[in-house]
C-alpha positions in Angstrom: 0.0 0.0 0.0 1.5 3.5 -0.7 1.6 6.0 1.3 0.4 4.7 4.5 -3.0 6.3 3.8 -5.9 4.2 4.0 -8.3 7.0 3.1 -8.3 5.5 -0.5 -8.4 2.0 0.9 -11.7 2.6 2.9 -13.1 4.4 -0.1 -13.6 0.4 -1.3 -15.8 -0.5 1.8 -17.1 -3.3 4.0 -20.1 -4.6 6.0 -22.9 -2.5 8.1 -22.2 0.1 10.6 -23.8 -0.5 13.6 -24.1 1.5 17.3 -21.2 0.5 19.4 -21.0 -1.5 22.8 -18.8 1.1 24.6 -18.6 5.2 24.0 -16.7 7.1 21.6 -12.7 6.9 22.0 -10.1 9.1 20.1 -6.9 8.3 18.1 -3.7 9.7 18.9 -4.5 11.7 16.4 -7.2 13.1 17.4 -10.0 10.6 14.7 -13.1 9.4 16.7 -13.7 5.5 16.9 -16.1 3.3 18.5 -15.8 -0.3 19.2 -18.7 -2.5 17.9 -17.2 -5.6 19.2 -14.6 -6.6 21.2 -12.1 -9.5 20.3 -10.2 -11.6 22.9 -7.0 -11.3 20.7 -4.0 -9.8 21.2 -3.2 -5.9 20.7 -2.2 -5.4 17.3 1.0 -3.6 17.1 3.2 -1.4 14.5 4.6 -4.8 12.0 1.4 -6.6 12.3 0.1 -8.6 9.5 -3.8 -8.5 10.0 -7.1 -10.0 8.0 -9.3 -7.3 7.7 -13.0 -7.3 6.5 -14.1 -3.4 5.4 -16.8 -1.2 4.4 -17.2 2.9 4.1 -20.7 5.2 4.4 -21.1 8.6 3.7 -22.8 9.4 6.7 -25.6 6.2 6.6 -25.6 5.9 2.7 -23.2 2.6 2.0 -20.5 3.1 -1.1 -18.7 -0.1 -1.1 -18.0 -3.2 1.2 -15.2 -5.8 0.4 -17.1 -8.7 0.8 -18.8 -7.8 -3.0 -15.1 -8.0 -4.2 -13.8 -10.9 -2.4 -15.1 -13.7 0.0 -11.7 -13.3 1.6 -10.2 -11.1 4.4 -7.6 -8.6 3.0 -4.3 -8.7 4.5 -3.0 -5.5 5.7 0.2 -4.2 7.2 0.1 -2.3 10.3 2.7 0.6 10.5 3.2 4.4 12.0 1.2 6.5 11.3 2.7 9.4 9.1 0.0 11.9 8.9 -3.0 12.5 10.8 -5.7 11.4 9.0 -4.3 8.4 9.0 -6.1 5.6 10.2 -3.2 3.8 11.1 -2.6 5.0 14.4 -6.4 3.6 15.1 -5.2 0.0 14.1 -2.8 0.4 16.9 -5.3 0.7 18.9 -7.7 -2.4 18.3 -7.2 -6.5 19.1 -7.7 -9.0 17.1 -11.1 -10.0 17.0 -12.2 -6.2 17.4 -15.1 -4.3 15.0 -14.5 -0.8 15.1 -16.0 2.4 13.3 -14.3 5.2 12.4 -15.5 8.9 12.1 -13.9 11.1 9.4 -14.9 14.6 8.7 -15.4 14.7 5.1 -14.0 18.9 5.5 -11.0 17.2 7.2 -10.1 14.8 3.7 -7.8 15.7 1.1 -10.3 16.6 -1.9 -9.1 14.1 -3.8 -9.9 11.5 -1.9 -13.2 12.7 -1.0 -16.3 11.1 -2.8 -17.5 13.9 -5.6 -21.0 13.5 -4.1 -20.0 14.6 -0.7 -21.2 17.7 1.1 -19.6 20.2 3.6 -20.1 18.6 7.2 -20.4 15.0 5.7 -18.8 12.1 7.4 -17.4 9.4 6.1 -17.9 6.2 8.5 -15.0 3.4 7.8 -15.9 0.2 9.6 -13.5 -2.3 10.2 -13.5 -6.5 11.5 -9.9 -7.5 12.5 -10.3 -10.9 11.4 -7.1 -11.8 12.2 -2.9 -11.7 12.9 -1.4 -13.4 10.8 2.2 -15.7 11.6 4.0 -17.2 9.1 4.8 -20.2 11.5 1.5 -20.5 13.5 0.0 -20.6 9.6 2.8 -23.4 8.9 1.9 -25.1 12.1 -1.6 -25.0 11.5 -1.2 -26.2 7.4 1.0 -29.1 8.6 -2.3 -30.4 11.3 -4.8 -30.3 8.6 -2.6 -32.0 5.6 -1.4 -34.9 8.2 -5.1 -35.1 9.1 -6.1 -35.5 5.1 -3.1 -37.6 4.4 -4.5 -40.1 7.3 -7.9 -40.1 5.8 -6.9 -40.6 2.6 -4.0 -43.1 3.3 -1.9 -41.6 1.3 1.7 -42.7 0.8 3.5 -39.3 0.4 7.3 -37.9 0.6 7.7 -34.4 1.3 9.6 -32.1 -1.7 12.4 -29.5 -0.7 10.3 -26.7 -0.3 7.8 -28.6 1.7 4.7 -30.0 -0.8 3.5 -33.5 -0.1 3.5 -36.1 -2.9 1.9 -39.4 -3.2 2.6 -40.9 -6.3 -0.2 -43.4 -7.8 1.2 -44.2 -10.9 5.1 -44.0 -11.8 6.4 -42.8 -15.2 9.3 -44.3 -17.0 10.0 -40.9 -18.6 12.5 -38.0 -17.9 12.0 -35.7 -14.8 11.7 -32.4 -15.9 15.0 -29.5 -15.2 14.2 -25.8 -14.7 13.2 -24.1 -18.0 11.6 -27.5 -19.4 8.0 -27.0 -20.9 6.1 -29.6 -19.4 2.0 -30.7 -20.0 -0.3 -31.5 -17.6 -3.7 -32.7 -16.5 -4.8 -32.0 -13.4 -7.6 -31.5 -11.1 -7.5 -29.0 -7.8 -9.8 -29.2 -4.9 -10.0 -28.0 -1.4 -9.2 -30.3 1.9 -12.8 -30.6 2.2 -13.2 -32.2 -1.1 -14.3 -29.1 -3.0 -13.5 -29.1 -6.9 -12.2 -25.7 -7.7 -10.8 -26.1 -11.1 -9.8 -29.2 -13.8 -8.9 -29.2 -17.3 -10.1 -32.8 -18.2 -13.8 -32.2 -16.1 -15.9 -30.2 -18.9 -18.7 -29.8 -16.3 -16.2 -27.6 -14.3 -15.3 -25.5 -17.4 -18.4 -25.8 -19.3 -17.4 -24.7 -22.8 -13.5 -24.4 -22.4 -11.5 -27.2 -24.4 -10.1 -30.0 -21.9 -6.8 -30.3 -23.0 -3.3 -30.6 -20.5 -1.7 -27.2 -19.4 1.2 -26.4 -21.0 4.0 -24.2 -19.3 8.0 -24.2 -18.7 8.5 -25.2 -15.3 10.6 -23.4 -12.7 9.9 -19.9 -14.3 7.1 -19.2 -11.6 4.3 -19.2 -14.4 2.2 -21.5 -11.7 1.8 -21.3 -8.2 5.3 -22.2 -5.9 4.0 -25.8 -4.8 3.2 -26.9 -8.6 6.6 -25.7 -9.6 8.2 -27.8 -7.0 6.3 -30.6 -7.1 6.6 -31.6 -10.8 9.9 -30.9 -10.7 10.0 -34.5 -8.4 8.1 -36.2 -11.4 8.5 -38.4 -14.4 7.0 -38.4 -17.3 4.0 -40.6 -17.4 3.5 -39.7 -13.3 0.5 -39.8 -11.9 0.5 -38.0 -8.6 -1.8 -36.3 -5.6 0.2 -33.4 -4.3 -0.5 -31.3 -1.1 0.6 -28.1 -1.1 0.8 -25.8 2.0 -0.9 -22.5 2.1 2.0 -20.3 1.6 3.3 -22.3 -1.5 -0.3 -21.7 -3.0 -2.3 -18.9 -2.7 -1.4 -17.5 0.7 -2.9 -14.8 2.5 -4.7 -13.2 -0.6 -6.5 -16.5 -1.9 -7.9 -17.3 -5.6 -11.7 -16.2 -6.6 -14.8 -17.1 -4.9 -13.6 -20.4 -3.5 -9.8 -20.5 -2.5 -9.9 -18.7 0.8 -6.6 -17.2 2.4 -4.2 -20.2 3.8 -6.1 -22.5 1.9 -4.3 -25.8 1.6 -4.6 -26.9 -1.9 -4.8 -30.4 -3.4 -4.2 -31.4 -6.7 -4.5 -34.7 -8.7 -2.1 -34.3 -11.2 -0.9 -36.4 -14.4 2.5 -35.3 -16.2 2.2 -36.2 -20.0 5.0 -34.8 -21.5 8.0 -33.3 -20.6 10.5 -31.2 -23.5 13.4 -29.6 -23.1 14.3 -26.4 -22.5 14.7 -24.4 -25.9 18.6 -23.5 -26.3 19.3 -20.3 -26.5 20.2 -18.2 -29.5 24.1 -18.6 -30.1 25.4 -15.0 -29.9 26.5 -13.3 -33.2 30.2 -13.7 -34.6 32.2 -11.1 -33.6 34.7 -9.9 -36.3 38.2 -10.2 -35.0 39.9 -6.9 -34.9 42.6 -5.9 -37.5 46.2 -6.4 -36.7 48.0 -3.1 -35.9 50.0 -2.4 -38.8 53.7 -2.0 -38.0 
């Protein structure tokens, strides 16, 4: 985010203001808040990574909540405040868990940011759900449960790749495992831990319309999500494979679409049909020797 402003953030809104469970309380810098709700998480702090859910009124009139552009939480850095309209310095104040509205005088907004509808003495109302901190480990930690749990019920026979995606291999290839830079096809289908098909290329129901045919890309160039890159870099041609891949090797905190939520744990039932190599690159162009120095 730039500028450590998040007037133009809350311009994209969030859920339904509501009358809060305590009084009004002010910012360090002087922006009235109210807490809706209060969380039983910890005090977020300057360095936070937190899940935020949003929405912005002018005055009771809604103009935009996230939730009509994403199912997800957004992630958000929490840093100092730099100016004093900034809500950061409100963050600072809030727990996870909390709801909390905030009360901007529209006469107190750059003009820029203001919405062009907006009258002297407006206010805009920002309300905000701290879904969550987020931790790279406790997220690890908690990825690592749920895939042992599915691996169980699934009794699946998996090794672990170098970067940490979980491969069962259901039918072995006699072909060539593919280098970095190889362009390599593949038929695969991806669901959620809870069995939810999110995407295939050889299911015509899931892309109604959309030819079925394998997915064609050089691998190791990050075209496709970390955990594909690494896992099919483990495979031979002719592999057939379910692979596991941890949160932060898929989608992470900002998750795919409608279904993949942040720190989903993908699975993927994969089939690697053909592997090429890499295309050599161009030779450089002759270089003329230089002319002897004539004596």
């Amino acid at each position: 985010m730039k500028k450590n402003n998040l007037l133009l953030f809350a311009s994209l809104g969030l859920l339904l203001a509501s009358c809060g469970k305590s009084g009004p309380r002010k910012t360090p810098s002087g922006i009235e808040y109210t807490v809706a709700k209060e969380g039983k998480g910890d005090k977020l702090k300057v360095g936070d990574t937190i899940l935020v859910y949003f929405a912005s009124y002018l005055n009771d009139s809604l103009l935009m909540k996230s939730r009509d552009q994403s199912p997800n939480a957004i992630p958000m850095i929490v840093q100092k405040s730099t100016i004093k309209w900034d809500l950061m310095d409100g963050f600072a104040q809030l727990s996870e868990g909390d709801s909390a509205i905030f009360v901007l005088p529209i006469d107190s907004m750059p003009a820029e940011q203001r919405p062009p509808f907006a009258k002297p003495g407006d206010k805009m109302n920002v309300h905000f759900i701290v879904e969550g901190i987020y931790s790279s480990a406790k997220q690890t930690a908690k990825d690592e449960v749920a895939i042992k749990e599915y691996i169980d019920k699934n009794k699946l026979k998996t090794v672990k790749s170098p970067k940490g995606v979980y491969i069962a291999v259901t039918q072995e290839g006699t072909g060539e495992q593919p280098k970095n830079g190889d362009v390599v096809s593949v038929n695969y289908t991806g669901k959620l831990l809870d069995g939810t098909v999110f995407d295939s290329n050889t299911d015509s129901t899931i892309r109604p319309g959309m030819p079925l045919e394998p997915l064609t890309f050089p691998v190791g160039q990050g075209r496709v999500i970390p955990g594909w890159d690494d896992a099919l870099a483990q495979l031979k041609k002719g592999s057939k494979a379910t692979i596991v891949i941890p949160s932060a090797l898929a989608y992470g905190l900002q998750g795919q679409g409608q279904t993949i939520k942040s720190n989903s744990v993908l699975v993927f039932n994969v089939e690697l049909v053909d592997v090429k190599p890499a295309e050599a690159p161009a030779p450089a162009p002759a270089v003329e020797p230089a002319a002897a120095p004539k004596k």
